[in-house]
C-alpha positions as CSV (number, residue, x, y, z in Angstrom):
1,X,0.0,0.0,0.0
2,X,1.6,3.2,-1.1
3,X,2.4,5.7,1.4
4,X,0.3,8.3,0.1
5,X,-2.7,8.3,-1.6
6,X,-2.2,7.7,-5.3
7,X,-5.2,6.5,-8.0
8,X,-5.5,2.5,-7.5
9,X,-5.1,2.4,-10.8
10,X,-1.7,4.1,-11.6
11,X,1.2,1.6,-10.3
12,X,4.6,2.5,-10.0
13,X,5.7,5.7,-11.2
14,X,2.5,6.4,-13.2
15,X,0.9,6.9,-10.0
16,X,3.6,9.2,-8.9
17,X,3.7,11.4,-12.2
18,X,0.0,12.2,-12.1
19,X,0.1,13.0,-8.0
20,X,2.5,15.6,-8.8
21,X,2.4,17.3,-12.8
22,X,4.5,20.1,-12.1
23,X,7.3,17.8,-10.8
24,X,6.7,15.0,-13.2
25,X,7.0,17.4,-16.1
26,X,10.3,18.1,-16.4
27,X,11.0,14.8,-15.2
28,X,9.4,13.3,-17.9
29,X,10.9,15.6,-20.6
30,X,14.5,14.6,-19.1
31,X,13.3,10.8,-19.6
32,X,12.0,11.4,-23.2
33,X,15.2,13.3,-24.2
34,X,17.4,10.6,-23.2
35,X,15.6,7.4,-23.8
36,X,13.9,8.3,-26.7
37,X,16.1,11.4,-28.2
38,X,18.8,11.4,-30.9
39,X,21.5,8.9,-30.3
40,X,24.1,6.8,-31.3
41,X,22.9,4.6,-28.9
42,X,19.6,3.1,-29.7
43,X,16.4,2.9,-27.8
44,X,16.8,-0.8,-26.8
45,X,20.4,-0.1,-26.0
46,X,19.0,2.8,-23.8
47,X,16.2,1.1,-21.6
48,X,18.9,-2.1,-21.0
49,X,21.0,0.9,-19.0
50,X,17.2,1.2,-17.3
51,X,17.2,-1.7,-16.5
52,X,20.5,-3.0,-15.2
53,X,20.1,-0.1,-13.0
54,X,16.8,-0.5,-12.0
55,X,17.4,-4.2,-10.9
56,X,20.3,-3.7,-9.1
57,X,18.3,-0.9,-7.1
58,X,16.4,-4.5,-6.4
59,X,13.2,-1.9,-7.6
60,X,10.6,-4.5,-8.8
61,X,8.1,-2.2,-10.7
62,X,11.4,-0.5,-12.8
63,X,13.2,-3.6,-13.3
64,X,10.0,-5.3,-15.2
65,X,8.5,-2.4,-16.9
66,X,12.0,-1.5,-18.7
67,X,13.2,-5.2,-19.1
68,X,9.4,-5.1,-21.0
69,X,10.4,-2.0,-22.9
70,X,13.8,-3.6,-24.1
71,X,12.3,-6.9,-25.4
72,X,9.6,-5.1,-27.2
73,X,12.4,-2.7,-28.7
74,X,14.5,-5.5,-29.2
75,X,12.1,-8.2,-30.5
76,X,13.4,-10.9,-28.1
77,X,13.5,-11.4,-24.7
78,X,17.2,-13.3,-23.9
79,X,19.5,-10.0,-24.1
80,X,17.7,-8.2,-21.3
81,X,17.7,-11.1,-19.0
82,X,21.3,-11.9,-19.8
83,X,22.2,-8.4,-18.8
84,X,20.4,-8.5,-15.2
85,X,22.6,-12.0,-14.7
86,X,26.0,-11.1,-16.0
87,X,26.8,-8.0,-18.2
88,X,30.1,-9.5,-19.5
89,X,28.7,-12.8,-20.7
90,X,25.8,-11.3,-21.8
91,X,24.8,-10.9,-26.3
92,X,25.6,-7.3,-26.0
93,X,28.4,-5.8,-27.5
94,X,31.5,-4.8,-25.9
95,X,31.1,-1.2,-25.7
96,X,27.4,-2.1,-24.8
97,X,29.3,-4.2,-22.1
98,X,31.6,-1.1,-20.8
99,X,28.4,1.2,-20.8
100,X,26.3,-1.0,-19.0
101,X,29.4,-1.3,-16.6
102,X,29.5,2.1,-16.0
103,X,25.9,2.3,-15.4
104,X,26.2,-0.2,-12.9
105,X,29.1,2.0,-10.8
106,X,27.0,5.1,-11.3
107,X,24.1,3.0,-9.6
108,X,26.3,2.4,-6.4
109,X,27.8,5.9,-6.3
110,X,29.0,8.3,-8.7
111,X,32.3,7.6,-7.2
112,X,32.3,4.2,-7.8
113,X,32.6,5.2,-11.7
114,X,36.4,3.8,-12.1
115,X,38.7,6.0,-14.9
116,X,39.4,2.1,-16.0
117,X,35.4,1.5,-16.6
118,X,35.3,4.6,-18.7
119,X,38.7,3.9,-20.5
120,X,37.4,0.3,-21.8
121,X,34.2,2.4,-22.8
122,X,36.3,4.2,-25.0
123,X,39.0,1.2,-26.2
124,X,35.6,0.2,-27.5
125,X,34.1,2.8,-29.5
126,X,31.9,4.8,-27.0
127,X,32.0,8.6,-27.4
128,X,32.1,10.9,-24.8
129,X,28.6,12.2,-25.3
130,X,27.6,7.8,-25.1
131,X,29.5,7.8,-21.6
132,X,27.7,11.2,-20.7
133,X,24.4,9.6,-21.2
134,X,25.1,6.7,-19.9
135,X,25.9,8.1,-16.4
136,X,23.1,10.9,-16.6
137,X,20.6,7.6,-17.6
138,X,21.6,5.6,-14.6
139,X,21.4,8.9,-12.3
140,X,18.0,9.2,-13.5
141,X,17.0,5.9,-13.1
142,X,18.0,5.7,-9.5
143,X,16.1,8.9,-8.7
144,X,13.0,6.7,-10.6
145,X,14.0,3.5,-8.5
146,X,13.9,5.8,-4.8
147,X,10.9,7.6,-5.9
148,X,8.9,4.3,-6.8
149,X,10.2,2.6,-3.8
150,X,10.5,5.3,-1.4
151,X,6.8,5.8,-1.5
152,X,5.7,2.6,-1.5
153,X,3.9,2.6,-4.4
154,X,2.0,-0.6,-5.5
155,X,2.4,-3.5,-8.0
156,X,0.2,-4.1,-10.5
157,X,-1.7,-6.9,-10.0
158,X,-2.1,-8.2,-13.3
159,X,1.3,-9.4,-14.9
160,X,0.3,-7.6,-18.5
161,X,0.4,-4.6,-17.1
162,X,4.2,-4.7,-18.0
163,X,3.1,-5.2,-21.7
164,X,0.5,-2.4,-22.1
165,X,3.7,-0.1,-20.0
166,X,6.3,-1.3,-22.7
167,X,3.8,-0.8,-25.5
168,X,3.0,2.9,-24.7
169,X,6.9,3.5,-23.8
170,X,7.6,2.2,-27.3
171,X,4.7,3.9,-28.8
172,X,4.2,7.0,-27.3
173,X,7.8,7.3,-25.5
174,X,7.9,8.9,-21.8
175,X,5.7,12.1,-22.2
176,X,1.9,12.1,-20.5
177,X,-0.8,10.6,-22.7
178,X,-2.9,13.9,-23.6
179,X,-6.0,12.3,-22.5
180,X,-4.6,10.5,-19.2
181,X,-4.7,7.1,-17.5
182,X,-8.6,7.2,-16.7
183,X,-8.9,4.4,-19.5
184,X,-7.1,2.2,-17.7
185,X,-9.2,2.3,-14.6
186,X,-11.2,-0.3,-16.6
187,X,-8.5,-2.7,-17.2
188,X,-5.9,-2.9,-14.2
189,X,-5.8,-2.4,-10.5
190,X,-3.0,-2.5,-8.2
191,X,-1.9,-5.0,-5.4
């Protein structure tokens, strides 16, 4: 039960955003900007750094809505898995490996980010703008997984919640639907 009184039918950070607009706004703006933006990095590539960080925050409701985001993005569902197990033996590439190590040192403090970590990001390939992004990403997504979590915010209760998420994070990217959530009132309720 969340620790302040959000719409049953909002979970997560959904919830959150529509308690607060003027906050969510330029939070969601960031989010749209970085995971849906111009980049050399692409959108799939993008919500895997969501979600590395987002499971090693242990933060259910992130960890499952962006590993849902990357599968649809990607069109499978093994590379987002292997990445929450083990980066390095994961189907990612290498500099997809170094970024998603970084990601994962931002996640446990900015300090943690090693001048090794970012050199192997840049023996293989990334830019500095890639590595920018990357850190800003996983900053984000930890102020995502404490917001969610530090709330208490519900779970959906229906598993396919996670689909209908990805599919308007794919669709419609991170900015409010113009006519709101009240359609889903109808279709999913929280645990």
């Amino acid at each position: 039960m969340p620790y302040i009184a959000l719409e049953d039918h909002l979970p997560g950070i959904t919830g959150l955003l529509e308690y607060s607009k003027g906050t969510a706004q330029p939070i969601r703006e960031l989010t749209q900007f970085l995971l849906r933006g111009p980049s050399t990095l692409s959108e799939a590539e993008r919500e895997l750094i969501a979600t590395v960080v987002s499971h090693g925050n242990q933060c259910t409701f992130c960890t499952t809505a962006h590993t849902a985001a990357a599968d649809l993005l990607a069109g499978e569902t093994e590379t987002a898995a292997s990445v929450k197990q083990n980066i390095e033996t994961a189907p990612v590439s290498d500099k997809m490996k170094a970024l998603l190590t970084i990601a994962s040192q931002t996640r446990e403090s900015g300090r943690a980010v090693t001048a090794e970590a970012v050199a192997r990001a840049k023996d293989a390939g990334a830019t500095d703008v890639e590595i920018h992004d990357t850190v800003l990403i996983a900053a984000l997504f930890c102020l995502y997984n404490r917001y969610v979590d530090g709330l208490g915010t519900a779970l959906p209760a229906e598993p396919g919640y996670y689909d209908v998420l990805a599919g308007r994070l794919v669709n419609h990217g991170y900015t409010r639907l113009p006519q709101g959530y009240d359609h889903l009132k109808k279709t999913f309720t929280t645990n």
